[in-house]
C-alpha positions as CSV (number, residue, x, y, z in Angstrom):
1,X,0.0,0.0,0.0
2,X,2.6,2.7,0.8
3,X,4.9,1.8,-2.4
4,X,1.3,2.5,-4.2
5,X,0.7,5.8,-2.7
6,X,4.7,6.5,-3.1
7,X,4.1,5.5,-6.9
8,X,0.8,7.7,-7.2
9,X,2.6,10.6,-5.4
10,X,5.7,10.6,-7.9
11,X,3.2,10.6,-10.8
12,X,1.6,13.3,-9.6
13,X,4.5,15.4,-9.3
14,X,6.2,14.2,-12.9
15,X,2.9,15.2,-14.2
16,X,2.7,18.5,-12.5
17,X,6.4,19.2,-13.6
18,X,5.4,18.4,-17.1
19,X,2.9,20.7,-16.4
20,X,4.9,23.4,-15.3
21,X,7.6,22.3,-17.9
22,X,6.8,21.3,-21.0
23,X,9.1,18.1,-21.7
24,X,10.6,17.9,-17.7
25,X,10.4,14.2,-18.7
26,X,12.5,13.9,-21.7
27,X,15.0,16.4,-20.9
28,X,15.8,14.8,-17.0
29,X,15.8,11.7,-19.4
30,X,18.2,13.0,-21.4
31,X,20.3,14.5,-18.8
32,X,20.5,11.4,-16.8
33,X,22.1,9.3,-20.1
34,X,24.4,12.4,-20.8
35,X,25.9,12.4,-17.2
36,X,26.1,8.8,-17.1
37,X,28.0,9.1,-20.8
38,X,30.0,11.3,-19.3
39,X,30.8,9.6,-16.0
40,X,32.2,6.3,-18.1
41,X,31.8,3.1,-18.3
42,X,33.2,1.9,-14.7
43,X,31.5,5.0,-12.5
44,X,29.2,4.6,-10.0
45,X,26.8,7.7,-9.4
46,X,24.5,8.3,-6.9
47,X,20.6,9.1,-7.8
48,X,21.2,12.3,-5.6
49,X,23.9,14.0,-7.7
50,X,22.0,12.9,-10.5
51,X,19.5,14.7,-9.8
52,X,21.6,17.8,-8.4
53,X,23.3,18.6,-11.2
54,X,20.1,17.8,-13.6
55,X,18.4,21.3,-11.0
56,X,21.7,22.7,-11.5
57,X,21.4,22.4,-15.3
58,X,17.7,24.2,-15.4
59,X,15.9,21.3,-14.8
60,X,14.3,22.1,-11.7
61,X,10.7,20.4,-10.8
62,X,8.6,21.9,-8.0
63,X,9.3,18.3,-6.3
64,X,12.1,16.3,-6.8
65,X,9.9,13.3,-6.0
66,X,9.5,14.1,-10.3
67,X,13.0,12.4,-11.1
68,X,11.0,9.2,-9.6
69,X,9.4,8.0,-12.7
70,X,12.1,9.6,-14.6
71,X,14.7,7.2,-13.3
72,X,12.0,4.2,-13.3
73,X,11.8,5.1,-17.1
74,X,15.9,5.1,-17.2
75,X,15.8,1.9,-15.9
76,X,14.2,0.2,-18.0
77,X,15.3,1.6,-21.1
78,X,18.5,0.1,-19.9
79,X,20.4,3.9,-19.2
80,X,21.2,2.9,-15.8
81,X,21.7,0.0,-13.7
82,X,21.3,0.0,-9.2
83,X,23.9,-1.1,-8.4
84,X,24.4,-0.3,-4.7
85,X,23.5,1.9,-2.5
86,X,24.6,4.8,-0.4
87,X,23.9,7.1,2.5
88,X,21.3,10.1,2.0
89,X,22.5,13.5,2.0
90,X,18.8,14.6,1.7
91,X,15.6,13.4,3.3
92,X,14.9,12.8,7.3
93,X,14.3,9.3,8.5
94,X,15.3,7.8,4.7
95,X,16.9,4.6,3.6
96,X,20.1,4.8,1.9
97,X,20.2,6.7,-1.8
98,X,20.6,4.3,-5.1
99,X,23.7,4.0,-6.7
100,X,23.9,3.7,-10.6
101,X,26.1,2.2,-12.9
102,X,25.8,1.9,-17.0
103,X,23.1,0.2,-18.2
104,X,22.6,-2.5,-21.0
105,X,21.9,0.6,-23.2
106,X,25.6,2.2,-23.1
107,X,27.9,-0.4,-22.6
């Protein structure tokens, strides 16, 4: 029940910051598979500085909770790969932060 809510909440927000920027999706998207690019082959990147230097970039949703879907979508277009997992620099009370490596997609 809570990863449902947690699922319907990040939709929400993606769709509110497509909303509020037309094509959030596709350029976070985009910006994901250029940092990973640029990262190489062997690096291992946490979702937080992902999505850090995507904001820093312009691509700044009213929620991060946005990037959700964004990275569900990376994932399975083979962009990026969990690999691990690391401690939170954001967030109160959260579980470690997701660590990604190159997916099926780049190598």
């Amino acid at each position: 029940m809570a990863r449902k809510l947690g699922a319907e909440a990040a939709q929400r927000a993606e769709d509110k910051a497509n909303s509020d920027m037309p094509g959030f999706s596709e350029r976070a998207l985009e910006h994901i598979q250029k940092e990973m690019l640029a990262a190489g082959r062997d690096a291992r990147v946490r979702g937080e500085d992902l999505v850090n230097s995507a904001k820093f970039a312009g691509i700044r949703p009213a929620e991060d909770r946005a990037f959700g879907p964004v990275f569900q979508k990376a994932i399975r277009e083979g962009l990026i790969e969990p690999v691990g997992f690391a401690p939170r620099t954001k967030g109160h009370g959260t579980s470690g932060g997701r660590v990604y490596g190159w997916g099926r997609a780049l190598a």
